[in-house]
VMD Tcl script that builds the backbone (N, CA, C; Angstrom):
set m [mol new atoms 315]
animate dup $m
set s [atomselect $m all]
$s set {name element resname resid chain x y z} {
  {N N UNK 1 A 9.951 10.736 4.465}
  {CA C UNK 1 A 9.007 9.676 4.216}
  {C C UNK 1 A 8.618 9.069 5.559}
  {N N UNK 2 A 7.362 9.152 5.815}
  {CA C UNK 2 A 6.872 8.454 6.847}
  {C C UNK 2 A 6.568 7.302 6.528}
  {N N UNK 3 A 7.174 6.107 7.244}
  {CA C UNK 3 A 6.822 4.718 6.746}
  {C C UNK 3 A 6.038 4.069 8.483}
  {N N UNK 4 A 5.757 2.780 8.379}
  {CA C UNK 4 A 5.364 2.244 9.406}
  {C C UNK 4 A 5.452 0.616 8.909}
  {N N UNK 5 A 5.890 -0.243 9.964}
  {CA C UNK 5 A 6.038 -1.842 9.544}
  {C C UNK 5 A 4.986 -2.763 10.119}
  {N N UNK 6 A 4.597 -3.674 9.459}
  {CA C UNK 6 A 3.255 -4.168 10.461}
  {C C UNK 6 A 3.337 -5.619 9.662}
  {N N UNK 7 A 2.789 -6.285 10.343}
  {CA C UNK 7 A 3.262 -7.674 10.436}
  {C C UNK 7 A 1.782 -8.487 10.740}
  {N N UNK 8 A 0.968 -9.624 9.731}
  {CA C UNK 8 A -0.292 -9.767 9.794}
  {C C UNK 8 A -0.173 -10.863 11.061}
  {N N UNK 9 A -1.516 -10.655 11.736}
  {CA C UNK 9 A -1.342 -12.006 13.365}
  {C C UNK 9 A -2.016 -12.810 13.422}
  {N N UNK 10 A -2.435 -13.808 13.688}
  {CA C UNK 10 A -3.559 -14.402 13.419}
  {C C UNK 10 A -5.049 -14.314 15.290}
  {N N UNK 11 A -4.407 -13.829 15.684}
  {CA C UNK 11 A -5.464 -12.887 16.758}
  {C C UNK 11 A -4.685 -11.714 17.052}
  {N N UNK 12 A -5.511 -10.635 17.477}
  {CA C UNK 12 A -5.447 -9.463 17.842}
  {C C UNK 12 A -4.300 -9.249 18.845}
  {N N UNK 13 A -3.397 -8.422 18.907}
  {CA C UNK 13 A -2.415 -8.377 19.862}
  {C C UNK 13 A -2.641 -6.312 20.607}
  {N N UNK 14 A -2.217 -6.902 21.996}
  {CA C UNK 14 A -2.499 -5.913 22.548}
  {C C UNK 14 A -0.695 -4.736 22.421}
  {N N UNK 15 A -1.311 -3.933 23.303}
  {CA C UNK 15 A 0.081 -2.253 22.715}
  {C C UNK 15 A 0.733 -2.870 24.145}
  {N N UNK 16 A 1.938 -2.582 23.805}
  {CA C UNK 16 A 3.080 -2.516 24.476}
  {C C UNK 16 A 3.962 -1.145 24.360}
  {N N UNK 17 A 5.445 -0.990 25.043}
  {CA C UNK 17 A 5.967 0.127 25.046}
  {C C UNK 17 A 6.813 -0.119 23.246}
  {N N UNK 18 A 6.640 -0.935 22.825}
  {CA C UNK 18 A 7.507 -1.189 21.492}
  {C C UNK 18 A 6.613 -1.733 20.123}
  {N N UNK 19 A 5.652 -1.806 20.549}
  {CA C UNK 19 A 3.933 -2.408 19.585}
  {C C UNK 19 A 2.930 -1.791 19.820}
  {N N UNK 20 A 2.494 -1.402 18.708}
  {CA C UNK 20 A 1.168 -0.833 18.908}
  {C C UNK 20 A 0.254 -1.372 17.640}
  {N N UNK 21 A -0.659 -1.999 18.146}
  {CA C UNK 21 A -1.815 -2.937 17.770}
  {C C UNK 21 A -2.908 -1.843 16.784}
  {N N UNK 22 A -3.187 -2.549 15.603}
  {CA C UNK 22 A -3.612 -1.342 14.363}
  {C C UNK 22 A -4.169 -1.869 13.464}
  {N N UNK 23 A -5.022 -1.402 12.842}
  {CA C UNK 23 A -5.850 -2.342 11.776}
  {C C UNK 23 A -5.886 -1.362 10.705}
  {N N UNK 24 A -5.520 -2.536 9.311}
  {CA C UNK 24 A -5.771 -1.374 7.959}
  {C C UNK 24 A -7.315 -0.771 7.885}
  {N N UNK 25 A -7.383 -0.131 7.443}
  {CA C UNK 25 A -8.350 0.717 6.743}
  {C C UNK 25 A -9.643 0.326 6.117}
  {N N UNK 26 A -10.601 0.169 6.438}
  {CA C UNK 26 A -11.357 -0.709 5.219}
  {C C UNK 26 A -11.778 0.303 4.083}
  {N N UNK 27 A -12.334 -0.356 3.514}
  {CA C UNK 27 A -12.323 0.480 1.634}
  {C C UNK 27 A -11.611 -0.874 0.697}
  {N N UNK 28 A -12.391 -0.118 -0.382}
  {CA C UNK 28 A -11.691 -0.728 -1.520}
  {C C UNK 28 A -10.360 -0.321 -1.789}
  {N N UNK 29 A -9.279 -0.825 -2.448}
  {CA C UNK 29 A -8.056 -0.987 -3.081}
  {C C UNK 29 A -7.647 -1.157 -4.094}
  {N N UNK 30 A -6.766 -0.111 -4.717}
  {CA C UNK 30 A -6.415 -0.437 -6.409}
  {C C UNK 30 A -4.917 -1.411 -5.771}
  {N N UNK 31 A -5.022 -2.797 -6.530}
  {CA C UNK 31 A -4.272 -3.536 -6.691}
  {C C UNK 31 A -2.957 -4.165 -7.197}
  {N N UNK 32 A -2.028 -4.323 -7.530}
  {CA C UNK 32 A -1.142 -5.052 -8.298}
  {C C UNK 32 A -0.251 -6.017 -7.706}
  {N N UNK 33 A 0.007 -6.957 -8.255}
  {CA C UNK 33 A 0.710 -8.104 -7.691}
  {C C UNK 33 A 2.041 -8.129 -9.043}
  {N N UNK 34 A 3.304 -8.301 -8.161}
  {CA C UNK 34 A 4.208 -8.478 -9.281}
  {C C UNK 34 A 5.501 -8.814 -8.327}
  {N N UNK 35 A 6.719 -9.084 -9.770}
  {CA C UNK 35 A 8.271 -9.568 -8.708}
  {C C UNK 35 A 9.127 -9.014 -9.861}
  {N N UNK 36 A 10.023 -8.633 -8.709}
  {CA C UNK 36 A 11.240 -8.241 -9.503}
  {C C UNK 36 A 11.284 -6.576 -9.857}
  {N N UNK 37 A 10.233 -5.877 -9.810}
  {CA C UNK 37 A 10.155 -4.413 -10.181}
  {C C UNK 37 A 9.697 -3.362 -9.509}
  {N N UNK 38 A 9.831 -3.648 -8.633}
  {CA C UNK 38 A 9.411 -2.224 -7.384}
  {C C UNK 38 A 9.036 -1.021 -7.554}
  {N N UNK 39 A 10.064 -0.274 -7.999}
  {CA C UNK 39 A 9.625 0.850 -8.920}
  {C C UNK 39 A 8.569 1.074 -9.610}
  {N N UNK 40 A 9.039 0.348 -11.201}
  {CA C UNK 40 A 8.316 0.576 -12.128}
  {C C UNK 40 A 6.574 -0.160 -11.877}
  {N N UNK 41 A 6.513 -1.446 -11.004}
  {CA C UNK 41 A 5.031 -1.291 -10.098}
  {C C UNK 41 A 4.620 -0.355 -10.081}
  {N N UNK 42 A 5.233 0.246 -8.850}
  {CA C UNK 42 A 4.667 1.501 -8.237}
  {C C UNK 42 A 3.881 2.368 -9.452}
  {N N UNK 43 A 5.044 2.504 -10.286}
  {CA C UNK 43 A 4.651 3.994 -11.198}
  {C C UNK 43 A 3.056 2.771 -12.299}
  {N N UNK 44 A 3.308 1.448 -12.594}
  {CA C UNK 44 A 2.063 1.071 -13.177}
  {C C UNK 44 A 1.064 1.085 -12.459}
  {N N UNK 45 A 0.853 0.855 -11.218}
  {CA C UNK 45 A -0.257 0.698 -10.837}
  {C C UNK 45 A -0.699 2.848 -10.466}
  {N N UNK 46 A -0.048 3.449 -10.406}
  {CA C UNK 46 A -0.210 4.629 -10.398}
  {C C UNK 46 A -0.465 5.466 -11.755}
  {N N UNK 47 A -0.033 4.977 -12.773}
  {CA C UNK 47 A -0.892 4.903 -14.136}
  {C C UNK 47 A -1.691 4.330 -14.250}
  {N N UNK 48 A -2.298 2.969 -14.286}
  {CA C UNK 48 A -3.118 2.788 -14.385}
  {C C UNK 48 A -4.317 3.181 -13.292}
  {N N UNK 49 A -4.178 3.622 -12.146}
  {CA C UNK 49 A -5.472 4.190 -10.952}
  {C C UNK 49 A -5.439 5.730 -12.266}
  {N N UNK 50 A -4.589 6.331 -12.696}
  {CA C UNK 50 A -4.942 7.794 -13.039}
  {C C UNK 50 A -6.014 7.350 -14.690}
  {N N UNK 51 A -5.141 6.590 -15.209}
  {CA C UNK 51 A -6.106 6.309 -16.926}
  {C C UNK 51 A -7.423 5.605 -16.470}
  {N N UNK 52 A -7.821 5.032 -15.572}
  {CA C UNK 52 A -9.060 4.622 -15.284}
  {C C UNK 52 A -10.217 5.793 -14.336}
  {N N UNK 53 A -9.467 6.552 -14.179}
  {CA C UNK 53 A -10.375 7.847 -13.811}
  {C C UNK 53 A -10.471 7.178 -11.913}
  {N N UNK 54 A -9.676 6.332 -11.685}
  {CA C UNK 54 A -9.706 6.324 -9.915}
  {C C UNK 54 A -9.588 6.707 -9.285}
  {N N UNK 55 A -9.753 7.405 -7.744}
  {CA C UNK 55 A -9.129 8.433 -7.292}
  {C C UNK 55 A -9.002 7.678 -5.907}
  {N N UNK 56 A -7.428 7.840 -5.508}
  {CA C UNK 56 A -6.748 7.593 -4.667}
  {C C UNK 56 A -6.811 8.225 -3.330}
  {N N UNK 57 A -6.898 7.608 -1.918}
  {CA C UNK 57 A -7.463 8.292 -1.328}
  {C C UNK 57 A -5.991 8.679 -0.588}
  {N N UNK 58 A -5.485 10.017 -1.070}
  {CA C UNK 58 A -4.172 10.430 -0.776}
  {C C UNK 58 A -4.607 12.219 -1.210}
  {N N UNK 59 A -3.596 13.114 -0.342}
  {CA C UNK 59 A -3.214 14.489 0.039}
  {C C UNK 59 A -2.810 14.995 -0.114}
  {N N UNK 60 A -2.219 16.175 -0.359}
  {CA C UNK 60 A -0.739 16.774 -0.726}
  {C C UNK 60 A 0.035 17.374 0.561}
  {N N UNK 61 A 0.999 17.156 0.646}
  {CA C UNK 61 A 1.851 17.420 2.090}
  {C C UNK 61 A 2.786 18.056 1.208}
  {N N UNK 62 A 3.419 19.211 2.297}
  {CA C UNK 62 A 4.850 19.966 2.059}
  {C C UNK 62 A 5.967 18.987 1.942}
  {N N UNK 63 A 6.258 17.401 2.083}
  {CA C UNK 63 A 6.912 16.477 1.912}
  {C C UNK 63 A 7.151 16.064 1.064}
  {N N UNK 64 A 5.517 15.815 0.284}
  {CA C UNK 64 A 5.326 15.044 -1.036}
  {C C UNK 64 A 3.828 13.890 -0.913}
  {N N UNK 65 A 3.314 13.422 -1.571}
  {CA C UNK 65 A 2.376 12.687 -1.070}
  {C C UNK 65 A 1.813 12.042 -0.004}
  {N N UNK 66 A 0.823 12.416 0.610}
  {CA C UNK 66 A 0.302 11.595 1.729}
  {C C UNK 66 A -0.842 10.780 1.912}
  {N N UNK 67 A -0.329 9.317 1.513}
  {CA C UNK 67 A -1.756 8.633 1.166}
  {C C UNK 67 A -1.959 8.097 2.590}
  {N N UNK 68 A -3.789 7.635 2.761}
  {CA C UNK 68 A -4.467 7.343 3.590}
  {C C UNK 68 A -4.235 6.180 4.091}
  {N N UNK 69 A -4.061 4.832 3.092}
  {CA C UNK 69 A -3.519 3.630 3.085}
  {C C UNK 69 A -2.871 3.602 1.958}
  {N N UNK 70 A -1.278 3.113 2.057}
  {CA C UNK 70 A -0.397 2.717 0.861}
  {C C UNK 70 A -0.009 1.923 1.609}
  {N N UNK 71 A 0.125 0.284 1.165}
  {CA C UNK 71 A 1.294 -1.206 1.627}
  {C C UNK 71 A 1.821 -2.177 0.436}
  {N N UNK 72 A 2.517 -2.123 1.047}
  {CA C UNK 72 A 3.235 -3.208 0.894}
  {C C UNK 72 A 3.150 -4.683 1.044}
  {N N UNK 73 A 2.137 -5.941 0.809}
  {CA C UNK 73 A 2.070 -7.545 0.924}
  {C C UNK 73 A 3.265 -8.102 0.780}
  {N N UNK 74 A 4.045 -8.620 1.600}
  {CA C UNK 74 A 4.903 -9.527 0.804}
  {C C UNK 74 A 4.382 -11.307 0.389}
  {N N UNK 75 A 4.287 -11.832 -0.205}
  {CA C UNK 75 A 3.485 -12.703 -0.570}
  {C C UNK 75 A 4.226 -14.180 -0.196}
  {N N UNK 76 A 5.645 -13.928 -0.367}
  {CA C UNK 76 A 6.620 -15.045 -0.505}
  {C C UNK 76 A 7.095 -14.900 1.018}
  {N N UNK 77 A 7.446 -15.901 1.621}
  {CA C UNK 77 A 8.297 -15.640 2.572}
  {C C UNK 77 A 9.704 -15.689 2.230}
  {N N UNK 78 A 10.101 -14.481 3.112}
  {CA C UNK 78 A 11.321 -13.968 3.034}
  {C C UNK 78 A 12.585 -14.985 3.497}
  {N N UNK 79 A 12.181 -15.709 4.660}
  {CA C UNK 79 A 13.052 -16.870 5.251}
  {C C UNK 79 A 13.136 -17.910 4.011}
  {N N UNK 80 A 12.255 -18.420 3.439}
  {CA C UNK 80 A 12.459 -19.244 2.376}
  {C C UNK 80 A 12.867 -19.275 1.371}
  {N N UNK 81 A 12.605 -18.257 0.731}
  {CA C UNK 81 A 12.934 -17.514 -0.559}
  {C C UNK 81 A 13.612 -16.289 -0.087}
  {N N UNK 82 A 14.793 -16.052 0.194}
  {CA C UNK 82 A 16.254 -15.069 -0.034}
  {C C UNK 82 A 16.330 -14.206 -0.689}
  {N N UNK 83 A 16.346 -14.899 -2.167}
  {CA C UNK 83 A 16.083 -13.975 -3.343}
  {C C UNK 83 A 15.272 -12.531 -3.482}
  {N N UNK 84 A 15.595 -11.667 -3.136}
  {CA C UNK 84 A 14.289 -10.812 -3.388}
  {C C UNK 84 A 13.785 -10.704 -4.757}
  {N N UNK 85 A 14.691 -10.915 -6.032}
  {CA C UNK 85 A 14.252 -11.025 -7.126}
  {C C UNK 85 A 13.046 -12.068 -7.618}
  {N N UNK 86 A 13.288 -12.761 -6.440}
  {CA C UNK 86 A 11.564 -13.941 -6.849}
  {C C UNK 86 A 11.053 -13.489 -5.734}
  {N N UNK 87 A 10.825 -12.631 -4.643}
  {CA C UNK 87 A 9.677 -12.245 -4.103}
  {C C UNK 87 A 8.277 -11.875 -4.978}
  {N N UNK 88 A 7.298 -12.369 -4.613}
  {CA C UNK 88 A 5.782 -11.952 -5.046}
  {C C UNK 88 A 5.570 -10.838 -3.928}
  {N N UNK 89 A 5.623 -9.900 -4.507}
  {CA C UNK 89 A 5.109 -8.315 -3.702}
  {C C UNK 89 A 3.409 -8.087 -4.691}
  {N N UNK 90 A 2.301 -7.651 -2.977}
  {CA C UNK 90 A 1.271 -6.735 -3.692}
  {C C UNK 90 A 1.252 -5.517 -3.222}
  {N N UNK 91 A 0.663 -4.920 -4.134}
  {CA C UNK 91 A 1.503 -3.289 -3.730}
  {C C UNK 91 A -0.443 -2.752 -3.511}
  {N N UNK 92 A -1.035 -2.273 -2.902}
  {CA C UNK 92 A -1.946 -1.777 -2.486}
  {C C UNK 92 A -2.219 -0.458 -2.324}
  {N N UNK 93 A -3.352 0.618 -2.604}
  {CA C UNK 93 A -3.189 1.696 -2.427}
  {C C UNK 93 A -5.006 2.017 -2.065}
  {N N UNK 94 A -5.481 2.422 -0.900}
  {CA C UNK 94 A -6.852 2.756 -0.616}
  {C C UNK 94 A -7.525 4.033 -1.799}
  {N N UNK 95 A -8.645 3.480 -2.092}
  {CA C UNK 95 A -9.271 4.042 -3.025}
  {C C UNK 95 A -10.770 5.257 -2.161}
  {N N UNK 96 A -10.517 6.389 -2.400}
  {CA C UNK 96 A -11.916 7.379 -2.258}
  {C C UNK 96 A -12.571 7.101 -2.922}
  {N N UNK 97 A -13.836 7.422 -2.521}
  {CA C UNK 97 A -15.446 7.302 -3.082}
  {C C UNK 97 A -15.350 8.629 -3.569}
  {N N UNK 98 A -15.747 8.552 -4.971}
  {CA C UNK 98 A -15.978 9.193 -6.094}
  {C C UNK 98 A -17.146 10.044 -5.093}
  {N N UNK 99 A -16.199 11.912 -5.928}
  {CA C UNK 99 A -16.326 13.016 -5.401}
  {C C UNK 99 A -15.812 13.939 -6.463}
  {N N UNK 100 A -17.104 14.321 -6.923}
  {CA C UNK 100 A -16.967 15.976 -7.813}
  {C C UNK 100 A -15.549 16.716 -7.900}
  {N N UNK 101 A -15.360 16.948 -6.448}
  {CA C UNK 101 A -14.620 18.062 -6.403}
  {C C UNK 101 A -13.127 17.518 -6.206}
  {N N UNK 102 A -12.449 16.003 -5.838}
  {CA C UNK 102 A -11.629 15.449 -5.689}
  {C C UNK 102 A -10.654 15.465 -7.314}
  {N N UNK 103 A -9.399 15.257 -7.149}
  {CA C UNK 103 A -8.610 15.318 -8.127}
  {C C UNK 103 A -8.472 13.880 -8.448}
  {N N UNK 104 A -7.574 13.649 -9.496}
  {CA C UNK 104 A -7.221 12.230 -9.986}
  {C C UNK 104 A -5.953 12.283 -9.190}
  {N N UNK 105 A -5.084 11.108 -8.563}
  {CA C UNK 105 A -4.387 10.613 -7.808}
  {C C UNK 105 A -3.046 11.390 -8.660}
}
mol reanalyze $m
mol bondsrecalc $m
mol representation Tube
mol addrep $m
């Protein structure tokens, strides 16, 4: 699994030997906001992008899936709220422009 951590700034920060400065993706996004279920998120909002005929702008790799933009929001702060069970997580996934020949996610 290739992951990457990124952290929102409120101005632009330049690359260093330990940072490297990166901007999401623009496009639309299939959405969900939720707490307490990580998983089973994942797999709803990935049912629901497939029953709505959406198509996800993701690949197939010898790994296993390789999407274009997939994140993670954390909504709550983590210093304040401990709990991860009351974290507000949005789970995000970049959406392709509808294409004939493209599969469903």
């Amino acid at each position: 699994m290739d992951i990457e951590v990124g952290v929102v700034t409120p101005d632009p920060l330049g690359d260093n030997d330990r940072v490297r400065a990166c901007r999401l993706p623009a496009g639309d996004y299939a959405t969900l906001t939720d707490r307490e279920h990580d998983i089973r998120a994942n797999r709803a909002l990935l049912e629901w992008v497939r029953a709505n005929g959406i198509r996800v702008d993701r690949s197939d790799d010898p790994s296993g899936d390789r999407f274009a933009c997939r994140y993670e929001a954390f909504l709550t702060d983590p210093w304040t709220e401990r709990r991860k069970k009351k974290w507000t997580i949005q789970l995000n996934m970049r959406v392709r422009e509808a294409c004939a020949a493209d599969s469903v996610a």
